[in-house]
N, C-alpha and C positions, 0 to 999 in steps of 0.2 A: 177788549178785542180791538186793533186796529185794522181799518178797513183799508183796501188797497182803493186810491183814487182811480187808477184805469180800469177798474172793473166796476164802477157805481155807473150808475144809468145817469147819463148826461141831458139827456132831454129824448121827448119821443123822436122813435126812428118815423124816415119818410121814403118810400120807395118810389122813387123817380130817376128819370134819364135825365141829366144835366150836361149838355156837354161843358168840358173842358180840357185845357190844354195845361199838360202836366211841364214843366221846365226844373231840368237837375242841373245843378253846377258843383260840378265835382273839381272840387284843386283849380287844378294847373290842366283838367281837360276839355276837353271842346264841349260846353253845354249839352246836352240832350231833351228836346222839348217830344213831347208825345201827346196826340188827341184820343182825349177815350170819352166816356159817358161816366157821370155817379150812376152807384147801383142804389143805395142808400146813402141818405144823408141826415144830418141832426143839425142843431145847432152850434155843436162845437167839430165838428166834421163830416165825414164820408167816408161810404166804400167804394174803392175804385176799381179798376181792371187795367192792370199794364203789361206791353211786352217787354220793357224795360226792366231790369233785376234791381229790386232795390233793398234795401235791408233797414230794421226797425231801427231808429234813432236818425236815421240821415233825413236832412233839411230840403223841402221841396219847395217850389212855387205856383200855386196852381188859378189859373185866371179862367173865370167862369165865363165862359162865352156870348151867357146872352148878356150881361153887365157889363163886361169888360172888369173887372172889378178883380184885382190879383191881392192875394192871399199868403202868406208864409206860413208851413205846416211842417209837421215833423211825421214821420211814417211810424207808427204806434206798432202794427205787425203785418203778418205776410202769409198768406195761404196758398198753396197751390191745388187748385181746383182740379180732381182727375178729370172734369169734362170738355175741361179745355186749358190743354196742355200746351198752348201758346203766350196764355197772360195768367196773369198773376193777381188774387185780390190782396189790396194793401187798404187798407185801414189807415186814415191819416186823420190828426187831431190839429185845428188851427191855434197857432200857438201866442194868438191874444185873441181874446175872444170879440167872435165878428156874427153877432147874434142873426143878422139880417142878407149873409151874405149870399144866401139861396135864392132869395125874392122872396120871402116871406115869412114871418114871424113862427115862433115854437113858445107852447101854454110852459111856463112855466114848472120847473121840476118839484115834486111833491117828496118831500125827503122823511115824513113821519114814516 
């Protein structure tokens, strides 16, 4: 049986407000930067909340506000929440692994 990598558990989740400020560079158009909070986070990403539309695969920049400390992540998937039909959860995975890049460390993944 092959297991799919984006559904194995990464590390424990942590439910915390984190702000950050989201930044898309699409092409040839005018950047789009957006301030939200993490809903959750792990140590290889978060879930966010955008009113920005974005779609799974595309490349974001997300710089964590109380570090200052910017990130390059890929948007894994996309939900739309019926209770609030202005943002959007995306789910984004950082795409080298930046173990520490919350403020603080995640126990290690138990894979037996």
């Amino acid at each position: 049986m092959l297991l799919d990598p984006m559904r194995m558990p990464r590390s424990q989740r942590v439910v915390i407000e984190i702000p950050v400020r989201v930044c898309m560079n699409r092409g040839g158009a005018t950047p789009v930067e957006e301030i939200t909070n993490t809903m959750i986070v792990n140590a290889s990403g978060a879930l966010i909340k955008l009113s920005t539309l974005v779609v799974a695969g595309e490349t974001l920049q997300i710089v964590n506000m109380r570090s200052n400390e910017q990130v390059k992540c890929t948007v894994t998937n996309t939900r739309i929440n019926p209770m609030d039909n202005k943002r959007t959860e995306v789910g984004i995975i950082f795409d080298e692994p930046t173990p520490c890049y919350w403020g603080f460390s995640f126990p290690p993944v138990n894979r037996n």
